[in-house]
C-alpha positions as CSV (number, residue, x, y, z in Angstrom):
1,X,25.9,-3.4,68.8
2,X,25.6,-5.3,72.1
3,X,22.6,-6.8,73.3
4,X,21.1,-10.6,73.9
5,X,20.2,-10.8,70.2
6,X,24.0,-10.9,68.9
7,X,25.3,-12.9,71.7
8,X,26.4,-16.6,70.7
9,X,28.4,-18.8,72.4
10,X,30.1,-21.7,70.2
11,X,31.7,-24.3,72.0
12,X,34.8,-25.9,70.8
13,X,35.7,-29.2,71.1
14,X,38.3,-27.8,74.1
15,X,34.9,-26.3,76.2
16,X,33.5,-30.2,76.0
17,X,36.8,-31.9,77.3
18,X,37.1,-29.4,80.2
19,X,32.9,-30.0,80.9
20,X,34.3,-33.8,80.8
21,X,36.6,-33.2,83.3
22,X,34.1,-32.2,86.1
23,X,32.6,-36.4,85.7
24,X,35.8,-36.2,88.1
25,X,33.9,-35.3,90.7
26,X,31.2,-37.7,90.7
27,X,33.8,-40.4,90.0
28,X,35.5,-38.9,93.7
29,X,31.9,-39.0,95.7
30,X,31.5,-42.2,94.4
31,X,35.0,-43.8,95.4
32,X,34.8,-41.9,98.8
33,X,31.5,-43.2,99.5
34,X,31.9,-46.8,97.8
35,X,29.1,-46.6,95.6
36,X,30.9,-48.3,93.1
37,X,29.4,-46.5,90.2
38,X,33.0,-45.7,88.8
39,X,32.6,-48.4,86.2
40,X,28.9,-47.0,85.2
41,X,29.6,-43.5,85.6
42,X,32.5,-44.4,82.7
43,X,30.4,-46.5,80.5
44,X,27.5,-43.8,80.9
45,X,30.1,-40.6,79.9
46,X,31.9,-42.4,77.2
47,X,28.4,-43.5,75.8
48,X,26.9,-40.1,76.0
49,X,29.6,-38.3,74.0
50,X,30.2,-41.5,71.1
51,X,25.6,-41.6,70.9
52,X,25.6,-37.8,71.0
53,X,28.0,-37.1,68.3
54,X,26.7,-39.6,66.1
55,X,23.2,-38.9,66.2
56,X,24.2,-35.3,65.3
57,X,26.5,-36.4,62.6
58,X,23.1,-38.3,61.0
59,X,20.5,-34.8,62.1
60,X,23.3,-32.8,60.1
61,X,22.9,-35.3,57.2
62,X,19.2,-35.9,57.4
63,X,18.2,-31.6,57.8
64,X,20.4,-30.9,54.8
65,X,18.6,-33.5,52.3
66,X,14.8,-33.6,54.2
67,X,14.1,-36.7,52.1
68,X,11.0,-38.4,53.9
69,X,11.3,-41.7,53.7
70,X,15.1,-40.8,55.8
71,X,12.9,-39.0,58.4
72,X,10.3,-41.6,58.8
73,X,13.2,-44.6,59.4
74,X,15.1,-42.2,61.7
75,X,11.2,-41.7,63.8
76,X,10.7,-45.8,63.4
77,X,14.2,-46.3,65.2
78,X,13.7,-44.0,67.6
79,X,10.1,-45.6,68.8
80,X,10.9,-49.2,68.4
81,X,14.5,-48.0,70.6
82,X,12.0,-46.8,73.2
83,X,9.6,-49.2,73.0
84,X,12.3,-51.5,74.3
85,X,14.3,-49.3,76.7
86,X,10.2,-49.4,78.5
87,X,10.1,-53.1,78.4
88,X,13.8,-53.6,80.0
89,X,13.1,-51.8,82.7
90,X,10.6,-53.8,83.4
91,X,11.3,-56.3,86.6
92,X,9.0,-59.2,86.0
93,X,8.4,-59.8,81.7
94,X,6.5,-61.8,80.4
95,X,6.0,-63.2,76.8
96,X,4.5,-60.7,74.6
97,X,5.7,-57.3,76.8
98,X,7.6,-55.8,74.5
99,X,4.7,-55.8,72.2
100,X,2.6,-54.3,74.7
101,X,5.4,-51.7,75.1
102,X,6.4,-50.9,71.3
103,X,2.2,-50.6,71.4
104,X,1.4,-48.0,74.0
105,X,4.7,-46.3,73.1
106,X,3.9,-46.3,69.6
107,X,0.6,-45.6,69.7
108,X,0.6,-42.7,72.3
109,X,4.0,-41.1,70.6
110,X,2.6,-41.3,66.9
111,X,-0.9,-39.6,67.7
112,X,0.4,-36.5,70.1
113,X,3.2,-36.0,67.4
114,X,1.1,-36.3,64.5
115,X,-1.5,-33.6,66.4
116,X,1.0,-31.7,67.3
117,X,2.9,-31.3,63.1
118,X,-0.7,-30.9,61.7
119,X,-2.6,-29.0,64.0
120,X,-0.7,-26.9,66.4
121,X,2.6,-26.2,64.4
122,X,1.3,-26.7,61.2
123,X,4.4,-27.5,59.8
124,X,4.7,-27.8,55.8
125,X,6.4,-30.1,55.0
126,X,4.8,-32.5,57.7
127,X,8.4,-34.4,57.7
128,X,10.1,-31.1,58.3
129,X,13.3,-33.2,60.4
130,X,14.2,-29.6,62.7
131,X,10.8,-29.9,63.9
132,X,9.2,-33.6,63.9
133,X,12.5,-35.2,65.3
134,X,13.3,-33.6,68.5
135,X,9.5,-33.3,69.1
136,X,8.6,-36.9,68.9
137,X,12.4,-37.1,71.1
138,X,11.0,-35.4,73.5
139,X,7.6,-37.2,73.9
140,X,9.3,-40.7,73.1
141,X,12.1,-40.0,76.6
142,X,9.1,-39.4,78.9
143,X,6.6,-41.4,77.7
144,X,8.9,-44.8,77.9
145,X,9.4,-43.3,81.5
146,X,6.1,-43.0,82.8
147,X,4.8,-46.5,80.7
148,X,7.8,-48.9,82.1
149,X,6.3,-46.9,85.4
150,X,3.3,-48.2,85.2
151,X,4.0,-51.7,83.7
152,X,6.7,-52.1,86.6
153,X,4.2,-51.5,89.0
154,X,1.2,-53.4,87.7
155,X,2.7,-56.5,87.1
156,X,3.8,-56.5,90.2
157,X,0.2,-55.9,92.2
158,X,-1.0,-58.4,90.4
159,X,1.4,-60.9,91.2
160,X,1.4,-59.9,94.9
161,X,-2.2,-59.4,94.9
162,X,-3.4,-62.4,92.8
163,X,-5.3,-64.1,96.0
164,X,-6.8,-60.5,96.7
165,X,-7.9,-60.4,93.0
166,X,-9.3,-64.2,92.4
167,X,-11.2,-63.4,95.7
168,X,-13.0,-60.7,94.2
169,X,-14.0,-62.5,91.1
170,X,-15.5,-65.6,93.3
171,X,-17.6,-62.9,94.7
172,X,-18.7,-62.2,91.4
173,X,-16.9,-59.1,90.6
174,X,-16.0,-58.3,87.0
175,X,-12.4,-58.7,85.5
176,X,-11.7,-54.8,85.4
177,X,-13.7,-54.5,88.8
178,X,-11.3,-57.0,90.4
179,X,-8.0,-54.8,89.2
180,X,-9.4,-51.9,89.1
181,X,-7.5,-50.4,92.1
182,X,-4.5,-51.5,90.9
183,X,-5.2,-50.6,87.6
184,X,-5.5,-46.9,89.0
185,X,-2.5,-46.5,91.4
186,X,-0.2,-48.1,88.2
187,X,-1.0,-45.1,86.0
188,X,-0.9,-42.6,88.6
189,X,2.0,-43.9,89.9
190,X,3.9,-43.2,86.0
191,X,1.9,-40.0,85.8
192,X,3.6,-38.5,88.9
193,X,7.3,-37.2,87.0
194,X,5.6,-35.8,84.3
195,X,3.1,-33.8,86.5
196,X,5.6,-32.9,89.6
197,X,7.6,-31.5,86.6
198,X,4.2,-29.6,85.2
199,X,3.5,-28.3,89.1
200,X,7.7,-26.8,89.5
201,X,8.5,-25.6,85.7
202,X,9.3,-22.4,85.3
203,X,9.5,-21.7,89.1
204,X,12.4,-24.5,90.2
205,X,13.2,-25.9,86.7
206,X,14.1,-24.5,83.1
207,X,13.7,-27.5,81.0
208,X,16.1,-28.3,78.5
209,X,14.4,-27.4,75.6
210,X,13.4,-24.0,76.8
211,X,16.8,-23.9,78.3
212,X,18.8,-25.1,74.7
213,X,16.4,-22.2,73.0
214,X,17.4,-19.7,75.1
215,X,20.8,-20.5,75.3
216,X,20.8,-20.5,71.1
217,X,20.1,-16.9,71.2
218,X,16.2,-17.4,70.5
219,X,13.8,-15.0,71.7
220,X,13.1,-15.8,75.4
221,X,9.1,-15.7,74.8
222,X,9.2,-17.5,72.0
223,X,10.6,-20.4,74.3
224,X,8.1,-20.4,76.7
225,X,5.5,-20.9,73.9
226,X,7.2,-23.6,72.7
227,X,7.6,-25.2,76.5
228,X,4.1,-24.9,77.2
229,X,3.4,-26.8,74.3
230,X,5.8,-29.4,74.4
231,X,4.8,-29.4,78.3
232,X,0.9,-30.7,77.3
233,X,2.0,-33.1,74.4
234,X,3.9,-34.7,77.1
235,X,1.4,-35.0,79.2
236,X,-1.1,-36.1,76.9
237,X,1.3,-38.7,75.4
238,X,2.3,-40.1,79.3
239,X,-1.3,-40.2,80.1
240,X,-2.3,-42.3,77.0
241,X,1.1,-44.2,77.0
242,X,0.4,-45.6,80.5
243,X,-3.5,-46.3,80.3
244,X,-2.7,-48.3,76.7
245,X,-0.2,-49.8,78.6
246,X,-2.1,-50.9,81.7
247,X,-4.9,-52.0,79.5
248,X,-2.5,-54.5,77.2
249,X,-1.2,-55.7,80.6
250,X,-4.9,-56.2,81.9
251,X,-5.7,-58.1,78.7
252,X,-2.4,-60.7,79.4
253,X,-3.7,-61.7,82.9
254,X,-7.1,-62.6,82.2
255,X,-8.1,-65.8,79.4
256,X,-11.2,-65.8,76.9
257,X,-13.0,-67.3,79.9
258,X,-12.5,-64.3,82.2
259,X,-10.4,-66.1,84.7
260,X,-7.2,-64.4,86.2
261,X,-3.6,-65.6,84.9
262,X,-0.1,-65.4,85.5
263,X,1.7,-65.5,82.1
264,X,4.5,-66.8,81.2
């Protein structure tokens, strides 16, 4: 019997060494054009193959015993990992930003993924690892995105802007009045990947998990579904990620007596 149902593709260790090979390419545009990326371009390949095989070495471990306490350290490294890839890429720090960060990312990550186990999936057991684990993956990679986003850019109005922003509040404007602008353009500013890829899916894009379903030999429809809702939890989880994270930020530049800081 033929059809898309019994159609599987495995891939040998031979298909990943010849997909390897075509890095050559970008290591070519790079030399012709002297981008000199050849020594990132390695670092980033050689990474992405020692990470990738050893994170699926530990998910091959972890779905075979489904032990919770196992899950819930593998979801604890995973936030506090993107808690701080948000806070390096961060330009100006200051003391106390990677709390922030771990914070809104933690916060914002736990909440959609927990809705998203209990109430939409209704998974039993909650800890079910082929479920919870690339779910709270997927929030965790673009909700460290769109918070370092707007933590980038906030910190940086209100260092550029702190003459704009002390004049308002001698002409009695409240804190939050004062940055409010600022405040605004920061979270729409790490909104706009998640919703320019909301406004093109389906049409210019097949995400990879819809992609990866598909590819797996899973029932086409079935992968939309699960897009969609993957598509809204990481939404939900950017919008809350970057408005906890402007508000933590908010809260470091202004003292018990209202007046604006710069931290240190």
């Amino acid at each position: 019997m033929n059809g898309m149902d019994d159609m599987q593709v495995f891939l040998t260790y031979s298909d990943i060494a010849l997909a390897s090979c075509m890095i050559i390419i970008v290591l070519l545009i790079s030399w012709q054009l002297r981008l000199k990326l050849t020594k990132t371009l390695l670092i980033a390949a050689v990474r992405t193959i020692v990470q990738l095989s050893f994170i699926g070495l530990i998910l091959a471990w972890i779905f075979a015993r489904e032990q919770w306490y196992e899950v819930l350290l593998i979801l604890t490294i995973m936030t506090l990992i993107a808690g701080s890839a948000a806070k390096n890429r961060v330009k100006r720090s200051y003391k106390g930003l990677l709390t922030d960060t771990l914070l809104a990312v933690g916060t914002s990550a736990t909440l959609v993924t927990a809705i998203a186990m209990i109430v939409i999936l209704r998974v039993q057991p909650w800890y079910t690892p082929q479920f919870i684990i690339p779910i709270l993956g997927l929030i965790l990679g673009n909700s460290l995105t769109a918070i370092s986003l707007t933590s980038n850019q906030l910190i940086e109005a209100f260092h550029e802007q702190q003459g704009r922003i002390e004049m308002m509040l001698s002409l009695s404007a409240r804190p939050f009045e004062a940055v409010h602008e600022q405040i605004r353009a920061a979270i729409t500013n790490g909104m706009t990947p998640t919703l320019n890829s909301m406004l093109v899916v389906g049409i210019v894009s097949l995400p990879g998990m819809m992609t990866g379903q598909i590819l797996a030999g899973a029932d086409p429809t079935q992968a939309v579904r699960y897009q969609i809702v993957t598509m809204f939890l990481i939404c939900v989880s950017s919008t809350l990620g970057c408005t906890i994270s402007a508000l933590l930020i908010y809260r470091r530049f202004f003292n018990k007596n209202q007046q604006f800081i710069l931290p240190r």
